[in-house]
KOLKE-582128 format. One record per residue (C-alpha): residue number from 1; x, y, z. Coordinates in nm, 3 decimals, always signed. Layout:
    k        x        y        z
  NUM        X        Y        Z
...
! end
This chain:
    k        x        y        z
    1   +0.000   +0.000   +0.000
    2   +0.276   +0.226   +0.083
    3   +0.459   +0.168   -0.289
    4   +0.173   +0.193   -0.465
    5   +0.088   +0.545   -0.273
    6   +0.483   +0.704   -0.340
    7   +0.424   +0.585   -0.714
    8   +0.109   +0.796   -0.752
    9   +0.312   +1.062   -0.575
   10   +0.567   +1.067   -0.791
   11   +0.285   +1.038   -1.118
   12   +0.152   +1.313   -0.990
   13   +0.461   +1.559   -0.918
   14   +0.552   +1.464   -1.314
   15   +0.250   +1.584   -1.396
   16   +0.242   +1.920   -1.255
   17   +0.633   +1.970   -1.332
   18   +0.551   +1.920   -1.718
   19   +0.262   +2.122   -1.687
   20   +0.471   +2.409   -1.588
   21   +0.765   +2.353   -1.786
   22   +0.766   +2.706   -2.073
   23   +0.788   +2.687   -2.384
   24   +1.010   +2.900   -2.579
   25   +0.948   +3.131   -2.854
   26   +1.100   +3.096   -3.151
   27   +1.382   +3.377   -3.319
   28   +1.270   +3.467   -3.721
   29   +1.556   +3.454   -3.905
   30   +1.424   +3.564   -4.308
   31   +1.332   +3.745   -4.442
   32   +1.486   +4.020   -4.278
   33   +1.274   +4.307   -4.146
   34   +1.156   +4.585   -4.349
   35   +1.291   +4.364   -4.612
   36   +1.177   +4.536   -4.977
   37   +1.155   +4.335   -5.348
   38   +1.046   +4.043   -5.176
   39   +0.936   +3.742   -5.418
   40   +0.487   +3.675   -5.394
   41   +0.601   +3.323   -5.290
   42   +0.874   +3.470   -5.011
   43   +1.016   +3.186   -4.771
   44   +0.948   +3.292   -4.449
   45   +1.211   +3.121   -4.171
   46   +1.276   +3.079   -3.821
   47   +1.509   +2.880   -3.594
   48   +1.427   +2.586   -3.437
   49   +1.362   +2.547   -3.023
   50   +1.389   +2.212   -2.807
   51   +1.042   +2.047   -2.746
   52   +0.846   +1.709   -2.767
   53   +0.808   +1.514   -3.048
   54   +0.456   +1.686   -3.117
   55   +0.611   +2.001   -3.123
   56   +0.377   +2.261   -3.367
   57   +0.475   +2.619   -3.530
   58   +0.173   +2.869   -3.623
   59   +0.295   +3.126   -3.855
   60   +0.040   +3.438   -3.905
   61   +0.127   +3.637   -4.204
   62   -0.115   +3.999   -4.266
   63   -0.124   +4.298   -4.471
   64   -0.240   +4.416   -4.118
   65   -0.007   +4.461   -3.821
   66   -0.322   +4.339   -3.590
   67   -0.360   +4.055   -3.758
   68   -0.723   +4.051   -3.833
   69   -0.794   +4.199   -4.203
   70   -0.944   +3.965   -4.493
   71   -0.602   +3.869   -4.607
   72   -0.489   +3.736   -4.305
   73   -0.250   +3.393   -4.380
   74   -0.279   +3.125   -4.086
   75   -0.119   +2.826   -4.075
   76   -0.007   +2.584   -3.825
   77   +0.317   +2.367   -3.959
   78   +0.508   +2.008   -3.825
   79   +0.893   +2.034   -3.681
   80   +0.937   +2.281   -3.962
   81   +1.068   +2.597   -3.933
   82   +0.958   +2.755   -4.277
   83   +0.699   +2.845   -4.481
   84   +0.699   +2.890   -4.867
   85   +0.435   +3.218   -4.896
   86   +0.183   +3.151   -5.226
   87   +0.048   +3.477   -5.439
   88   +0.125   +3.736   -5.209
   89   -0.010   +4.033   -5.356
   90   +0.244   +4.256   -5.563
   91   +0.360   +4.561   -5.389
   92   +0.219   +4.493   -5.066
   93   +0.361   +4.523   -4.749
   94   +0.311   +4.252   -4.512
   95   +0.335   +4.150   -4.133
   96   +0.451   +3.798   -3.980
   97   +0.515   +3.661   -3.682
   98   +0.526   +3.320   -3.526
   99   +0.444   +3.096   -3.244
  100   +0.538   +2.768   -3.066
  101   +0.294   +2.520   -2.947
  102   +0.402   +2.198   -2.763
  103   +0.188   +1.950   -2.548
  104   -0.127   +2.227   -2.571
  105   +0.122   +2.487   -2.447
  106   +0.189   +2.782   -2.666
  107   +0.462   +3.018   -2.633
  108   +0.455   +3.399   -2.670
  109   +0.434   +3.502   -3.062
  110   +0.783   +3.641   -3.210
  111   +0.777   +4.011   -3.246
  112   +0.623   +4.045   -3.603
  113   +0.870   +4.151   -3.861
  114   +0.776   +4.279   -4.235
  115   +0.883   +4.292   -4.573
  116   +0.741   +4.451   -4.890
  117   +0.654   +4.214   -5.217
  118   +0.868   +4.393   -5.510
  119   +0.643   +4.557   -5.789
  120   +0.803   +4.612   -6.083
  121   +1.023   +4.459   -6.344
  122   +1.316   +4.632   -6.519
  123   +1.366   +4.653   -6.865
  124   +1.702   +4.564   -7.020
  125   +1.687   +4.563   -7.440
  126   +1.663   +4.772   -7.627
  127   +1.803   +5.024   -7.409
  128   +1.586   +5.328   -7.320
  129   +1.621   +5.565   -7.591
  130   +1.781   +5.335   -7.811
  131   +1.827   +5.466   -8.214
  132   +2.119   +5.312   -8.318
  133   +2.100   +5.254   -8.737
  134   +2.078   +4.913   -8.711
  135   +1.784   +4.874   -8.473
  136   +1.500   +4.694   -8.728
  137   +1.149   +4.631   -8.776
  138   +1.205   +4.330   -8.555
  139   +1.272   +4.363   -8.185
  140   +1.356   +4.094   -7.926
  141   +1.199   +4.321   -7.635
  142   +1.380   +4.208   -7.313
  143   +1.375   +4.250   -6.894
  144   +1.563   +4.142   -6.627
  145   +1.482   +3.799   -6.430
  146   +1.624   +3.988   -6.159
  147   +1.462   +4.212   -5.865
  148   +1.729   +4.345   -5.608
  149   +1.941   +4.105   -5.707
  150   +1.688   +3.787   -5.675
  151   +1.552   +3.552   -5.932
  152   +1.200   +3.625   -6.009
  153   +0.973   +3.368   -5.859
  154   +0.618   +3.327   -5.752
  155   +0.491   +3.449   -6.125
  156   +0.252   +3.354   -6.382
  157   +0.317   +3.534   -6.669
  158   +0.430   +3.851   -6.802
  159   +0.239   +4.127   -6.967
  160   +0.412   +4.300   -7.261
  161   +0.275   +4.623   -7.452
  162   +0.448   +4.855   -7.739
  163   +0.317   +5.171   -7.886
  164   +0.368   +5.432   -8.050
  165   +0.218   +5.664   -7.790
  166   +0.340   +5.671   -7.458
  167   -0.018   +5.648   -7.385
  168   -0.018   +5.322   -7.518
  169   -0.404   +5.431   -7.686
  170   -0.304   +5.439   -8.051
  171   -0.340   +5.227   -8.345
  172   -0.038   +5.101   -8.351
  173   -0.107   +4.964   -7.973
  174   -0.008   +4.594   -8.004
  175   +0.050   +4.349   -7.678
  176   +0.114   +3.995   -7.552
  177   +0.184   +3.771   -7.282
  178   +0.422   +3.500   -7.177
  179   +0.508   +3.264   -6.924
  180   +0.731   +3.370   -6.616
  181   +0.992   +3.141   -6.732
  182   +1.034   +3.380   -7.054
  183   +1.183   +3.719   -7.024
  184   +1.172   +3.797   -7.397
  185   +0.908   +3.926   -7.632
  186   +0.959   +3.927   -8.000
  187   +0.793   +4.185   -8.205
  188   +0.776   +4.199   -8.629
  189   +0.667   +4.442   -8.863
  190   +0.750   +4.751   -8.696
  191   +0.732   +5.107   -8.900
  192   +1.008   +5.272   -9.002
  193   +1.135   +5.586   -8.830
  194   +0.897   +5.541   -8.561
  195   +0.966   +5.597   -8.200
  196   +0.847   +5.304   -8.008
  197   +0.727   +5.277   -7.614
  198   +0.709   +4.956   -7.449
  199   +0.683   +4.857   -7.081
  200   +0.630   +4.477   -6.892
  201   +0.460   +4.385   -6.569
  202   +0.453   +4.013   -6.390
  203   +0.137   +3.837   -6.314
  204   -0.028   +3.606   -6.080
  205   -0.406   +3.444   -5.991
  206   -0.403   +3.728   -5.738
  207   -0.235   +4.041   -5.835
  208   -0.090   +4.227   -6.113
  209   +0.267   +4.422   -6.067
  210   +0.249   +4.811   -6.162
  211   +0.425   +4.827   -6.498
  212   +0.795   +4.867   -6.524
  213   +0.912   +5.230   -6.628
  214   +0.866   +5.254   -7.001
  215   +1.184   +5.258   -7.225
  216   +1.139   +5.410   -7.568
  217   +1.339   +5.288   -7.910
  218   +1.324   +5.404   -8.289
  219   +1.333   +5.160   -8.567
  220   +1.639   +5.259   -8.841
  221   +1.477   +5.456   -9.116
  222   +1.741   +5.380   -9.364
  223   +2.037   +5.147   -9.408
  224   +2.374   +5.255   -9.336
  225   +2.636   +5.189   -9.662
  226   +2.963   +5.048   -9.535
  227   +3.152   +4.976   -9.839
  228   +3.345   +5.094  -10.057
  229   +3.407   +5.398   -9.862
  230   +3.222   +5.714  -10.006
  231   +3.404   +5.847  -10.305
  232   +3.642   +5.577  -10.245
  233   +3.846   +5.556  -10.617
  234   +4.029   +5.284  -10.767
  235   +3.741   +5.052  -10.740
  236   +3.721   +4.727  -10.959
  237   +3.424   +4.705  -11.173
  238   +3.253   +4.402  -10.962
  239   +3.302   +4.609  -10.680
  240   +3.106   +4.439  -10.377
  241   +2.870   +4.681  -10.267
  242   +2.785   +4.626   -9.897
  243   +2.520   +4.795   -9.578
  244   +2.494   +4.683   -9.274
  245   +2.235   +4.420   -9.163
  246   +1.872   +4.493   -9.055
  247   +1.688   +4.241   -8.889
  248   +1.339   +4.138   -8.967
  249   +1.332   +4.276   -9.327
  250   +1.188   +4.033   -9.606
  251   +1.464   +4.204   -9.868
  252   +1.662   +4.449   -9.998
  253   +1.630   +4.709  -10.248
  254   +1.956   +4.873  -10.470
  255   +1.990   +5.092  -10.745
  256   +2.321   +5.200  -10.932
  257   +2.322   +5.536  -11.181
  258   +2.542   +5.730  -11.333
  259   +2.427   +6.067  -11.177
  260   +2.311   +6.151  -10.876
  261   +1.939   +6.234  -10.856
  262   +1.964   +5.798  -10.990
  263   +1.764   +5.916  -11.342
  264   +2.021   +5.714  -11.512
  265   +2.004   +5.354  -11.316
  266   +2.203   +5.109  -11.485
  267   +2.138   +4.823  -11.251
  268   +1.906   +4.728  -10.957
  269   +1.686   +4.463  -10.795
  270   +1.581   +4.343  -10.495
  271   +1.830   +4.102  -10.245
  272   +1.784   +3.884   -9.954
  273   +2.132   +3.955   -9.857
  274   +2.339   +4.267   -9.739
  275   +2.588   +4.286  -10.030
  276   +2.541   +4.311  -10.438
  277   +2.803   +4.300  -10.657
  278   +2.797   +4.589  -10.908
  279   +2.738   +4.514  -11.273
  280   +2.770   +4.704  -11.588
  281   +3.026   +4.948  -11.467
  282   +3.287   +5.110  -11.710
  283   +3.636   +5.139  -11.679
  284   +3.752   +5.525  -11.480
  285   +3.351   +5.618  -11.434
  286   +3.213   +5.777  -11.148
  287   +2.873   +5.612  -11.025
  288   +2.618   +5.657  -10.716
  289   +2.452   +5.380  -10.575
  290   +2.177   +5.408  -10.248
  291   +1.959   +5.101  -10.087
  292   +1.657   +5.075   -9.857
  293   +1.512   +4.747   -9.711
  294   +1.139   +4.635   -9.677
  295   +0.876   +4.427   -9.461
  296   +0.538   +4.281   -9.540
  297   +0.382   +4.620   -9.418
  298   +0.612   +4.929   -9.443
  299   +0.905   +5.051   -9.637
  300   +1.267   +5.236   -9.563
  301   +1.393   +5.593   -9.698
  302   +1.652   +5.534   -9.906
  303   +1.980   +5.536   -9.776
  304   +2.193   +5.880   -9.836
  305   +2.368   +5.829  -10.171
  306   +2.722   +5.680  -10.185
  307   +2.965   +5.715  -10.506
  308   +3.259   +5.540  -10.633
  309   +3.503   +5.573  -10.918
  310   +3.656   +5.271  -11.080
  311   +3.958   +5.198  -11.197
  312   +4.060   +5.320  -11.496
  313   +4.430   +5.150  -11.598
  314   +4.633   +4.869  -11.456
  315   +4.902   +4.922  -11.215
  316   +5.213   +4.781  -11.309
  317   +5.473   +4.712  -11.034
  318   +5.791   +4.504  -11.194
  319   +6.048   +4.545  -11.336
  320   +6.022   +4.865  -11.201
  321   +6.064   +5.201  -11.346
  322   +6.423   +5.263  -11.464
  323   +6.545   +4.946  -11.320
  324   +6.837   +4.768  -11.465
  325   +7.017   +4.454  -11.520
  326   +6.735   +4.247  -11.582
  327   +6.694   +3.907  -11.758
  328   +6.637   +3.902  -12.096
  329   +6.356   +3.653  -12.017
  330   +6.251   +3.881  -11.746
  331   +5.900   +3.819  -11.527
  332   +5.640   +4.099  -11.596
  333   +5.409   +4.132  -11.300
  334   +5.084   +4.401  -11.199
  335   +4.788   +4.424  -10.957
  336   +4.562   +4.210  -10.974
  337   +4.225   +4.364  -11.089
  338   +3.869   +4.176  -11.074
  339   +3.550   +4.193  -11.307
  340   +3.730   +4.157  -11.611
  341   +3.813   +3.914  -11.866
  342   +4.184   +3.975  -11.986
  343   +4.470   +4.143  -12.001
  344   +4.677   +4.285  -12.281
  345   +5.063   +4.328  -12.213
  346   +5.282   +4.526  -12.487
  347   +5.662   +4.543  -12.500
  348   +5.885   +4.754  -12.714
  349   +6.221   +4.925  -12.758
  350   +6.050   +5.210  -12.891
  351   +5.860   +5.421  -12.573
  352   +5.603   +5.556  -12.876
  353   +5.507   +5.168  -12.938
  354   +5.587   +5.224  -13.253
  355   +5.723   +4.847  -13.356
  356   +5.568   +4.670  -13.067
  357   +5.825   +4.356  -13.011
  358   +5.551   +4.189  -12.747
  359   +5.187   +4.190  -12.748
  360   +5.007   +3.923  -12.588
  361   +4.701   +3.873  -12.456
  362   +4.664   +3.703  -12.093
  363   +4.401   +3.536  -11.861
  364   +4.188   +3.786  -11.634
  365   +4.374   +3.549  -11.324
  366   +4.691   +3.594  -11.401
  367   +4.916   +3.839  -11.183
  368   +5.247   +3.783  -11.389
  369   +5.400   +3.690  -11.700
  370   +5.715   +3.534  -11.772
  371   +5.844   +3.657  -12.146
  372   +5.902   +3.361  -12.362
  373   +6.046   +3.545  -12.650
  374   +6.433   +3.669  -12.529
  375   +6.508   +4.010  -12.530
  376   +6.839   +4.129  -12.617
  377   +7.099   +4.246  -12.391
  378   +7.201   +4.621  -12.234
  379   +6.877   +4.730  -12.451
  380   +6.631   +4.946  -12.262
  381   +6.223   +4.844  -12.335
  382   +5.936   +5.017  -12.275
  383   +5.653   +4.828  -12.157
  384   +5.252   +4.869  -12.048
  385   +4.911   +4.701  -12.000
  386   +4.600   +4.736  -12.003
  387   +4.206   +4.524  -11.934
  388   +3.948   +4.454  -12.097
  389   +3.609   +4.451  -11.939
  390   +3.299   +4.138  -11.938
  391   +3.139   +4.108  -12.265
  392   +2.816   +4.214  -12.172
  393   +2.933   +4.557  -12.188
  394   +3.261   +4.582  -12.347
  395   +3.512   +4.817  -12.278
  396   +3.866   +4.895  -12.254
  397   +4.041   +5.034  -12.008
  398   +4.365   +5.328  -12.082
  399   +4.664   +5.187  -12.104
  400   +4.916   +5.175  -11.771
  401   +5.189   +5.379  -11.732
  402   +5.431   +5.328  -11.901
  403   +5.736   +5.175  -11.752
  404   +6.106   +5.108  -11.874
  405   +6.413   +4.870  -11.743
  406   +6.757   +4.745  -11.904
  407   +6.860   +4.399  -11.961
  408   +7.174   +4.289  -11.807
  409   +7.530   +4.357  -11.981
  410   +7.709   +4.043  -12.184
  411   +7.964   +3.885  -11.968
  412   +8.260   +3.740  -12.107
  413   +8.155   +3.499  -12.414
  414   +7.791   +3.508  -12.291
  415   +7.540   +3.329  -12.497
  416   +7.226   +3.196  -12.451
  417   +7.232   +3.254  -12.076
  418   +6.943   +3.468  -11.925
  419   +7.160   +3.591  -11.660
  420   +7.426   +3.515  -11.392
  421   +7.626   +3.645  -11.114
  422   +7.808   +3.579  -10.831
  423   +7.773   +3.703  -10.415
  424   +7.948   +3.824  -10.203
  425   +8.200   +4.003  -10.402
  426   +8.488   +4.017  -10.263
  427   +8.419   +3.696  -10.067
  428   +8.587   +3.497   -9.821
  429   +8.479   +3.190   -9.716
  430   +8.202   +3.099   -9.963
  431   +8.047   +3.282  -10.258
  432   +7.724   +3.201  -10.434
  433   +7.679   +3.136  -10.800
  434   +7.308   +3.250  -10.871
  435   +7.215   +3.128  -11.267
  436   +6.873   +3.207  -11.487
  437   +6.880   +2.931  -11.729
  438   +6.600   +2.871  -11.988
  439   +6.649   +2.495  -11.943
  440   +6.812   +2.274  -11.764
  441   +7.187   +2.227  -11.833
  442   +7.507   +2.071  -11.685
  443   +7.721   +2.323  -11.556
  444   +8.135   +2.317  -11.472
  445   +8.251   +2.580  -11.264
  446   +8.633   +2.643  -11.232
  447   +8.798   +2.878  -11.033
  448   +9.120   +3.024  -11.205
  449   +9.390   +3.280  -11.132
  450   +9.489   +3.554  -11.378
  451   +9.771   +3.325  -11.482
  452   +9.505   +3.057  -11.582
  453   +9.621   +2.764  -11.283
  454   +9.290   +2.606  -11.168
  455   +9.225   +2.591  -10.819
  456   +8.866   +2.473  -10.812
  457   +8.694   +2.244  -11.011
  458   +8.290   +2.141  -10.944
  459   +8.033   +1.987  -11.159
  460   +7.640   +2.123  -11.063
  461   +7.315   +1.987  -11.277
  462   +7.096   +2.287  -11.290
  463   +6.721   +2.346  -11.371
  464   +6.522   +2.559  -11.614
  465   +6.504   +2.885  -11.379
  466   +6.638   +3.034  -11.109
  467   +6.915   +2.832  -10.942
  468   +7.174   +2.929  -10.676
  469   +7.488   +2.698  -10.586
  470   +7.752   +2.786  -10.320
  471   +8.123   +2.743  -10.376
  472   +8.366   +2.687  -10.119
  473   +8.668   +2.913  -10.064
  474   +8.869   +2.803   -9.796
  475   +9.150   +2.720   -9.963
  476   +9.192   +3.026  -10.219
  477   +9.468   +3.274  -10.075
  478   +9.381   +3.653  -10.084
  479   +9.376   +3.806  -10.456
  480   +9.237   +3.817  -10.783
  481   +9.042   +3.525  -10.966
  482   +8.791   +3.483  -11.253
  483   +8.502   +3.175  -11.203
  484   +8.418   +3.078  -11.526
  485   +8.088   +2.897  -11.593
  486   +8.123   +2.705  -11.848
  487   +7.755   +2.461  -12.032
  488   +7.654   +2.341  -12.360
  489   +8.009   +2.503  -12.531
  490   +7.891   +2.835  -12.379
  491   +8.149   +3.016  -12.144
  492   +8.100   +3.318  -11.925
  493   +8.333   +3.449  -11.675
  494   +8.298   +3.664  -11.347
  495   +8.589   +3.861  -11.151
  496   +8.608   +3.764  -10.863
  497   +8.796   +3.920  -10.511
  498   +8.880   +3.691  -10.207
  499   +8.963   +3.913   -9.943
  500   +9.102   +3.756   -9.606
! end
């Protein structure tokens, strides 16, 4: 009797001591308070306090900071210590606070804290007040998925609307929506020269955002030319005519004249590209050519007027003017020009032209010529060139200038050779034989003294062209030799200096 009446004692002292026992009230840890830009589904967070197993949290979140309007948010949650908010409205500011409850006991509510749902969106592209000349009829209208430096969240969709007013009431109004996980609009078709207004706002079940700040852009009324340069000269007569790129344009529109008000057009079409290559241009003309581009509904200025000059002879560049010593086979070379069909190269002795020793005709690819009929030694030529245009339009351009050169001197007993010559003079330790042959021979070299003794003797095989052998000289004491080249019974001789 006595154990069983401590036991209910001791039941009983349990009972009350539990019954007593306080429990804590929870510390809110975020959002932090007077928070601003706060997402409509904003997790709200607290930490954790020691209890039983049953252990409850009631989180009260208001636009009121009594606690008792319509939009009052209630909930009572399990062990967790956060709540994920759902629709809060857009803009509001809101009050929270929350409470422990354990074995029926409830502790004292937090001290409420609030933060502010954010209410607008910002607008990235184009940039407010944007004009630049390549800014088309087709715009990729963009915002930020950022607010304070948070990923929007807790949206629907976004509300998109572009005018021409900043009304937004005209009759070019025109607006959409997306999804929240979109932050892009695409708009077509726009007009020309207009200046556009646009602005966004994000969407829920519940509430509707104020709209962002509107940015304004204006569509490119023309194209801008980029090449050739304006009055650039020089120009080949398939010059590529080029402007830069407009997006959302079904094509292009060029013309080419001869004068300037483009009375006299001598070629134009439309293009789905932003390049044209010119076409029935004349040799040393002058000519204007403009564009504009077009959509389904609306159609550009034209651009200002650019001009160009062609080309008007072919620059020659070797052998150069009053050179000398060159081959009697020598190689004839120019600029290359483009939009033409050949060339026509003339030689003579004469500078009037008057007997004309060469006159060929070459390919429109070629950039040099080697002769194939030998020219004579120490004579001076004359020589010049000129281009003939496509067939559709024939025409001729003037003839080059005209430039002159002197073929080399005969060595000693030199025939048949184009030209040879030896480097460094005076040499030491080596010297180089350098040979133009116009086929391939069998040479002997011998190095001699002005006595005629023989103190080298080598053997080379040598190719049609340009060939270069190197001779040893260790062995030659300081003074006075001739290296005579000797191939096919011909025989020519060079002084040469050693010089220790």
């Amino acid at each position: 009797m006595k154990r069983f009446l401590s036991v209910l004692l001791l039941s009983l002292f349990a009972a009350v001591t539990m019954a007593g026992t306080e429990v804590y009230t929870p510390t809110l840890k975020t959002p932090a308070n007077s928070a601003v830009d706060q997402m409509p589904n904003v997790t709200l967070t607290w930490n954790a306090i020691v209890g039983s197993t049953g252990l409850k949290y009631e989180v009260q979140i208001d636009s009121s900071a009594n606690f008792n309007s319509s939009k009052l948010t209630d909930t009572t949650l399990t062990l967790l210590t956060g709540y994920t908010t759902h629709e809060l409205l857009f803009g509001v500011n809101y009050k929270w606070r929350v409470r422990a409850i354990d074995l029926g006991q409830t502790s004292a509510w937090t001290a409420a804290r609030s933060f502010t749902v954010f209410n607008q969106v910002t607008l990235t592209f184009p940039k407010n007040n944007a004009k630049e000349d390549t800014l088309g009829p087709t715009q990729s209208l963009t915002w930020s998925n950022l607010v304070a430096g948070k990923t929007i969240s807790g949206v629907k969709y976004f509300d998109v609307q572009i005018d021409t007013t900043q009304n937004f009431n005209s009759s070019q109004f025109r607006s959409g929506t997306v999804a929240s996980s979109k932050y892009t609009f695409k708009m077509n078709n726009l007009r020309f020269g207009y200046k556009y207004y646009w602005r966004v706002r994000a969407r829920h079940s519940l509430s509707t955002s104020l709209w962002s700040t509107a940015f304004n852009f204006t569509v490119t009324s023309y194209i801008v030319p980029t090449a050739p340069a304006n009055n650039a000269i020089d120009q080949f007569l398939n010059v590529t005519l080029k402007w830069k790129a407009v997006k959302g344009l079904l094509g292009y529109e060029y013309q080419l004249a001869t004068d300037t008000a483009f009375v006299n057009v001598i070629s134009g079409s439309e293009v789905d590209t932003n390049f044209v290559v010119s076409q029935f241009t004349m040799f040393g003309s002058k000519y204007y050519w403009r564009a504009r581009g077009r959509h389904i509904s609306d159609t550009m200025n034209w651009c200002p007027r650019f001009a160009f000059t062609t080309i008007d002879k072919v620059k020659i560049t070797a052998p150069s003017n009053n050179s000398t010593n060159i081959p009697v086979k020598p190689t004839m070379k120019w600029t290359k020009q483009t939009g033409i069909v050949k060339y026509q190269l003339q030689l003579d002795p004469s500078a009037d032209f008057s007997s004309i020793y060469v006159d060929v005709k070459l390919a429109d690819s070629l950039i040099s010529y080697v002769l194939t009929k030998k020219l004579n030694n120490n004579t001076k030529y004359y020589w010049r060139m000129r281009s003939f245009s496509d067939s559709s339009i024939p025409d001729t351009s003037g003839w080059s200038d005209v430039f002159n050169f002197t073929t080399l001197i005969t060595g000693i007993a030199e025939n048949g050779i184009l030209s040879s010559s030896i480097y460094p003079n005076p040499a030491s330790g080596k010297v180089n034989i350098k040979m133009d042959l116009e086929e391939p021979v069998k040479l002997q070299v011998a190095v001699v003294d002005l006595l005629g003794s023989t103190f080298i003797r080598e053997d080379f095989d040598l190719n049609a062209g340009i060939n270069v052998r190197e001779l040893n000289l260790m062995n030659l004491s300081k003074g006075v030799y001739i290296i005579r080249l000797t191939y096919n019974g011909n025989v020519v001789n060079h002084k040469l200096i050693v010089d220790r």
